[in-house]
C-alpha positions in Angstrom: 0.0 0.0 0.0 2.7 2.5 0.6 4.1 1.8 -2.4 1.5 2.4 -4.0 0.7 5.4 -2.4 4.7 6.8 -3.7 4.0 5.9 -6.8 0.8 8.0 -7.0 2.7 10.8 -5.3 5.5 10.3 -8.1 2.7 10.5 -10.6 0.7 13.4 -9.4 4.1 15.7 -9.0 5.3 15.2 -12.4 1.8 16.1 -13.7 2.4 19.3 -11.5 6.0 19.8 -13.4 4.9 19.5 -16.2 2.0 22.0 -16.7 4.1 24.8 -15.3 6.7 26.8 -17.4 7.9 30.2 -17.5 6.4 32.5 -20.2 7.2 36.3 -20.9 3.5 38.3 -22.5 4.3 40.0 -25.9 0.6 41.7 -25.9 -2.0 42.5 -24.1 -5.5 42.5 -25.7 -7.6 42.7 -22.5 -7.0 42.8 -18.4 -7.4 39.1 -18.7 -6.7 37.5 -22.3 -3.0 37.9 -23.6 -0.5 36.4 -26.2 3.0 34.9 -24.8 6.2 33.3 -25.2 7.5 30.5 -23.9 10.6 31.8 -21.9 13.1 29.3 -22.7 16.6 29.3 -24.0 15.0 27.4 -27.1 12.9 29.8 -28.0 15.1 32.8 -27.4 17.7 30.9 -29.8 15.2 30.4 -32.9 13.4 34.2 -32.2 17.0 35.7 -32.7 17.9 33.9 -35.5 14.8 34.1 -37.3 14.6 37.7 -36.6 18.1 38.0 -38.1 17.3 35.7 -41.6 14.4 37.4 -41.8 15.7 40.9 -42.1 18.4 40.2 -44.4 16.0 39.2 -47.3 16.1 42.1 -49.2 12.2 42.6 -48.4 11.4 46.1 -49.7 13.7 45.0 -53.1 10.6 42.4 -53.2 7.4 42.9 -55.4 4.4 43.9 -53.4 2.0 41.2 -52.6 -1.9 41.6 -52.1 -2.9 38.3 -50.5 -6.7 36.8 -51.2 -7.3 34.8 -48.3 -8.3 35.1 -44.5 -5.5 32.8 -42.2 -2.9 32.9 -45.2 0.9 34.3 -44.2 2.6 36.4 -45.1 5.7 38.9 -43.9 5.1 42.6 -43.2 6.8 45.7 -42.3 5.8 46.7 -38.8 5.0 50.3 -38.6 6.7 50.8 -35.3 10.3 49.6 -36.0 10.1 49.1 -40.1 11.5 45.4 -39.3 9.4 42.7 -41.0 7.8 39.9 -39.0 5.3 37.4 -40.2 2.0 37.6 -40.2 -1.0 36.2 -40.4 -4.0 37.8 -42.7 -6.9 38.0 -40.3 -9.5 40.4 -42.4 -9.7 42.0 -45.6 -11.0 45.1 -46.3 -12.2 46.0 -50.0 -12.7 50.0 -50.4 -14.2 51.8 -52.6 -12.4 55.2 -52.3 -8.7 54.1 -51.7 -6.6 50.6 -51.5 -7.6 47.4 -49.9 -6.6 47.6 -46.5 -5.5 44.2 -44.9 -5.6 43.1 -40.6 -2.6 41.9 -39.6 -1.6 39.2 -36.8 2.2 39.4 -36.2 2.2 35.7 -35.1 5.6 35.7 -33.3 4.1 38.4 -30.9 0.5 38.4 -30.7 -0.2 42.2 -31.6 -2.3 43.5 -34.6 -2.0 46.2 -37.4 -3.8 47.6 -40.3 -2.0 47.8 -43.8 -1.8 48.1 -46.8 -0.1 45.9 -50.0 2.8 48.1 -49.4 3.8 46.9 -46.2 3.3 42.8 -47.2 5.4 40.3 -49.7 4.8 36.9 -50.3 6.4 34.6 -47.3 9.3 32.3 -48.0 8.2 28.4 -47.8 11.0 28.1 -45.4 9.9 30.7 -43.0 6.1 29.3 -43.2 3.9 27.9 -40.2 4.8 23.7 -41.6 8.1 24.9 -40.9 8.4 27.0 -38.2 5.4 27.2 -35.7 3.5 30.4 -34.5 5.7 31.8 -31.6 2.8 33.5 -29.6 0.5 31.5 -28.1 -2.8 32.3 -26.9 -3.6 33.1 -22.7 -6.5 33.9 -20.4 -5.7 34.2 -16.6 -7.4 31.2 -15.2 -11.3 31.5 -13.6 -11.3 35.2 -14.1 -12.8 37.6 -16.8 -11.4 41.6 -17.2 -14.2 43.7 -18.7 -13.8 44.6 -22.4 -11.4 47.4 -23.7 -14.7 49.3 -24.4 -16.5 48.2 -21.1 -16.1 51.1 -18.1 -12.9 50.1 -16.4 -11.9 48.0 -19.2 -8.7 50.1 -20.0 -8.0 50.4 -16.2 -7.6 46.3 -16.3 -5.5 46.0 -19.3 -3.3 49.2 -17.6 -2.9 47.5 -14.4 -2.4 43.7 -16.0 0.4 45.5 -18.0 2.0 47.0 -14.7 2.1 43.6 -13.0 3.6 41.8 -16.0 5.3 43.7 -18.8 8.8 43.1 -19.1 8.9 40.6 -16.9 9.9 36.4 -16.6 6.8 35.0 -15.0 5.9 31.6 -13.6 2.7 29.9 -15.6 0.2 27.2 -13.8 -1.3 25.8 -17.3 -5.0 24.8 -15.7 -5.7 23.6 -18.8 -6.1 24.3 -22.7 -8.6 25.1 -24.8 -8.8 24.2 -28.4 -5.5 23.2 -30.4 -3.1 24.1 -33.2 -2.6 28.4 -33.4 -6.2 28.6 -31.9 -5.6 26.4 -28.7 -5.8 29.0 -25.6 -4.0 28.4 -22.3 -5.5 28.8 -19.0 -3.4 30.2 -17.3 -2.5 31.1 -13.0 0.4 33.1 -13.3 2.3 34.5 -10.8 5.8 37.1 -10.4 8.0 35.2 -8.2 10.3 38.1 -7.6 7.1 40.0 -5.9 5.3 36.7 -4.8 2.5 38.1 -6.5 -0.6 36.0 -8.4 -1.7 38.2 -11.2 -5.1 36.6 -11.3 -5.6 37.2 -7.8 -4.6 40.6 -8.0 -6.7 42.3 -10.1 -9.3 40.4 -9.1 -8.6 41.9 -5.5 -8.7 45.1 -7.2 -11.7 45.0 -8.8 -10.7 45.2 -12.1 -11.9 41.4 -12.8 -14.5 39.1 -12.0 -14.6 35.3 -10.9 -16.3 33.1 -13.3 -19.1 31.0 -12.9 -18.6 27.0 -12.8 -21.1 26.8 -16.0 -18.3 29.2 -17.8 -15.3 27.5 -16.6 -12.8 24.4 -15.9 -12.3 24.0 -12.7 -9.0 22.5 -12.2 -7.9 23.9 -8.3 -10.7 23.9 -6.8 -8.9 25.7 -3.7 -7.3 28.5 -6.1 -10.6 28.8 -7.2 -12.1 29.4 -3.9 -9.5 31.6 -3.0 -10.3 33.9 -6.0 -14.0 33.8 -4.6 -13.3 35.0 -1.6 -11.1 38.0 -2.5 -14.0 39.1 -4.9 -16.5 38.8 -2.4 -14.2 41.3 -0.3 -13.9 43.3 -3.7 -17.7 43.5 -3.9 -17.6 44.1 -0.7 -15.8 47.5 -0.9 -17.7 48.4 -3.9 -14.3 48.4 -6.4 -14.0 49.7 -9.1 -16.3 46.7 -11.5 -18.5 46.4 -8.3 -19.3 50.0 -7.8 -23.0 49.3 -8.0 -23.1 46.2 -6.4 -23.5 43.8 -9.4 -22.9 43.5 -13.0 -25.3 43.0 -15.7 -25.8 39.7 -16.4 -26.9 40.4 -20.2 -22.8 41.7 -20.4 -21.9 39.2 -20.0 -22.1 36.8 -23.6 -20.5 40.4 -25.6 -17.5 40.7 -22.8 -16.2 37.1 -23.3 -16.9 37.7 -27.2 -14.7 40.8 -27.2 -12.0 38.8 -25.2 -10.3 36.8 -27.8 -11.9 38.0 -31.0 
């Protein structure tokens, strides 16, 4: 029996082990949704040296390419830095009184811009997803739901997620994952060990997010769960910030989570 018991032990701390990992957040889209990267020496090795082979292509030499397709890749010149990243076409916009425009994924980081041919050539078959996968994955803090960018205190979440995380090496308790592939989301409790801090917990604390209900949810740790309950009943409490009337709308509820990941 008590070997048994080890061996169960044994089993249930590598399960432990092996859904944590250290992640670093390339963008923020809401107080509670994100895109990452894996913080490994693996990664960091094959984002440098992609990075470097991909700007010493001789892009902007290269015709301009107008791609037909939602999901295909492609490589475009960041507005920010001019460097070229791929990307990933997610809308396309016909007008009538000037050029197509095209939305842009830049799927090594997670953030999104609006261009034009201009900025997009054709991608390299060596440089496409069969050979080299999407860098930025796809994370939601664990239980917990941020309002909307457009929701009141919407931008106050995303501000204060950004303060707790941005820049930073941070430890990752996958929950689990949703979906697979480029669309698989990872639920995430992550925490700074340098401050001891859980981000979850902390904006939730603050107001600036809301527990979710079981019917909306996975619960994996039902006692970080719990916990999270508990500092938003202290949160509602003290009328913060989300909870300054007491409650929420339920009918918010269906557009917010829309909104989230969109």
């Amino acid at each position: 029996m008590a070997r048994i018991q080890g061996i169960r032990s044994e089993r249930k701390e590598k399960q432990q082990q092996e859904r944590m990992m250290s992640l670093t957040v390339t963008e923020i889209m809401t107080g509670s949704t994100f895109f990452f990267q894996k913080a490994t020496d693996e990664t960091k090795d094959l984002m440098e040296n992609m990075m470097a082979d991909l700007q010493s292509r001789g892009w902007d030499h290269k015709p301009v390419y107008s791609p037909e397709k939602k999901g295909e890749w492609v490589v475009a010149k960041f507005s920010v830095d001019n460097n070229w990243y791929r990307a990933e076409v997610l809308k396309i916009v016909q007008k009538d009184d000037g050029p197509t425009e095209y939305e842009l994924r830049y799927v090594d980081y997670g953030n999104t811009e609006v261009v034009t041919s201009k900025a997009i050539r054709s991608l390299d078959a060596d440089l496409g997803q069969a050979k080299v996968h999407a860098q930025a994955k796809r994370g939601k803090l664990a239980y917990i739901r941020a309002p909307a960018l457009d929701d009141e205190y919407g931008e106050d979440a995303a501000a204060f997620f950004k303060e707790l995380v941005w820049g930073k090496t941070l430890l990752a308790n996958i929950q689990y994952v949703e979906g697979d592939g480029n669309d698989a989301v990872y639920h995430i409790s992550l925490g700074d060990d340098q401050t001891k801090t859980n981000i979850n917990g902390a904006l939730v604390m603050e107001g600036l997010a809301r527990v979710e209900s079981r019917r909306q949810t996975k619960i994996v740790t039902a006692e970080f769960y719990q916990v999270l309950q508990k500092e938003e009943a202290k949160a509602r409490t003290s009328r913060l910030c989300i909870w300054q009337y007491g409650a929420i709308p339920d009918s918010d509820e269906d557009r917010q989570w829309a909104n989230m990941l969109k």
